[in-house]
N, C-alpha and C positions, 0 to 999 in steps of 0.2 A: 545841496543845490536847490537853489528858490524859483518857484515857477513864477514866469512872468506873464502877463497878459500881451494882445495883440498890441499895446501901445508902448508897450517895455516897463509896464510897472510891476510889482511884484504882487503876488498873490498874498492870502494866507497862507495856503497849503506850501506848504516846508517839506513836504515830504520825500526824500531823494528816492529816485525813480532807480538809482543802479540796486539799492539793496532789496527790491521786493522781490525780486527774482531769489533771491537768496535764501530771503523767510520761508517764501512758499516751499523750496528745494529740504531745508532745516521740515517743515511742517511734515514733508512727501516723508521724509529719509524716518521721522519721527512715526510716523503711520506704519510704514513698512515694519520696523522693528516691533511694535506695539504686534502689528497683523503675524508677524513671524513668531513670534513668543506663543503669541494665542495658538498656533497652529503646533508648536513645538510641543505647545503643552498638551494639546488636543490628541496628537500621536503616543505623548508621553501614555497619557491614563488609558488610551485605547492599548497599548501594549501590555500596560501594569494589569489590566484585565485579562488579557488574553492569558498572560504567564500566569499569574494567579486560580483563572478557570479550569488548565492545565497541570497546574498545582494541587487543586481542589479533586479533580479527578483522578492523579494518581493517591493522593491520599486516601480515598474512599473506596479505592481497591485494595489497598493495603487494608485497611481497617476491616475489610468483607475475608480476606486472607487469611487475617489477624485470626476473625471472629470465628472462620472457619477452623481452626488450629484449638480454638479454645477447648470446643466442645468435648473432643476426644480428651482431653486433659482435665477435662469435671470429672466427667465417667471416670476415668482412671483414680483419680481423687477420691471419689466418693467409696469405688471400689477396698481403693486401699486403706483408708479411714476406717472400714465398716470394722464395728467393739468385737464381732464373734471370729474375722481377721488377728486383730490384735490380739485376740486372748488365745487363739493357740499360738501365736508366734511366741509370746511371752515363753506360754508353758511349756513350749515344743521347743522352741531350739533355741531361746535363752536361757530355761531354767526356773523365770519365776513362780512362786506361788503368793495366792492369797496373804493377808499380811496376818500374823498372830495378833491376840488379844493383849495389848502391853506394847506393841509396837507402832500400833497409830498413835502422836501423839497430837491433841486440839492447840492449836495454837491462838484461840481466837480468846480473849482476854489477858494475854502475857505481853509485857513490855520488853521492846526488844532494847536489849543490853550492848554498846557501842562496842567496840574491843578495845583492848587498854593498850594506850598509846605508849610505848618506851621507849 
């Protein structure tokens, strides 16, 4: 629709006066989605925080748990490892003894020999 002057002649401006209403409505509807995203997202990373900072602190109770559980289980380690442990078990209630002369053999310069395939 062409706008006309007060004498009925027609302007430049061509500009139809129904669809502005329309653009600005598109611009508003356009805004609102743009603002709602932003805010969706804004909630999104405030929650991914929150669960993660709640995450962060059961894990670091478990790991204090953890660490507490450890200790006892060195000491026992260390305990059991200890060589004057070992050597009476060996001799007490396995049986071993020290190894004869002839019986250690070095194996540090022999080439080891594959087994024969048949």
């Amino acid at each position: 629709m062409a706008l006309h002057n007060s004498r009925g002649q027609q302007t430049g401006n061509t500009l139809n006066m129904r669809y502005m209403p329309r653009a600005s409505m598109g611009l508003a509807v356009l805004c609102a989605i743009v603002l709602t995203m932003g805010a969706l997202f804004y909630v999104w990373q405030r929650y991914q925080f929150t669960r993660l900072g709640f995450e962060l602190g059961q894990l670091r109770a478990r790991k204090a748990q953890l660490e507490a559980r450890l200790e006892p289980l060195e000491v026992e380690a260390s305990y059991l490892a200890r060589p004057e442990r070992i050597h009476t078990l060996a001799t007490g209630e396995l049986g071993m003894r020290p190894p004869r002369a002839g019986q250690v053999i070095d194996v540090i310069g022999y080439e080891l020999i594959p087994p024969a395939v048949d």
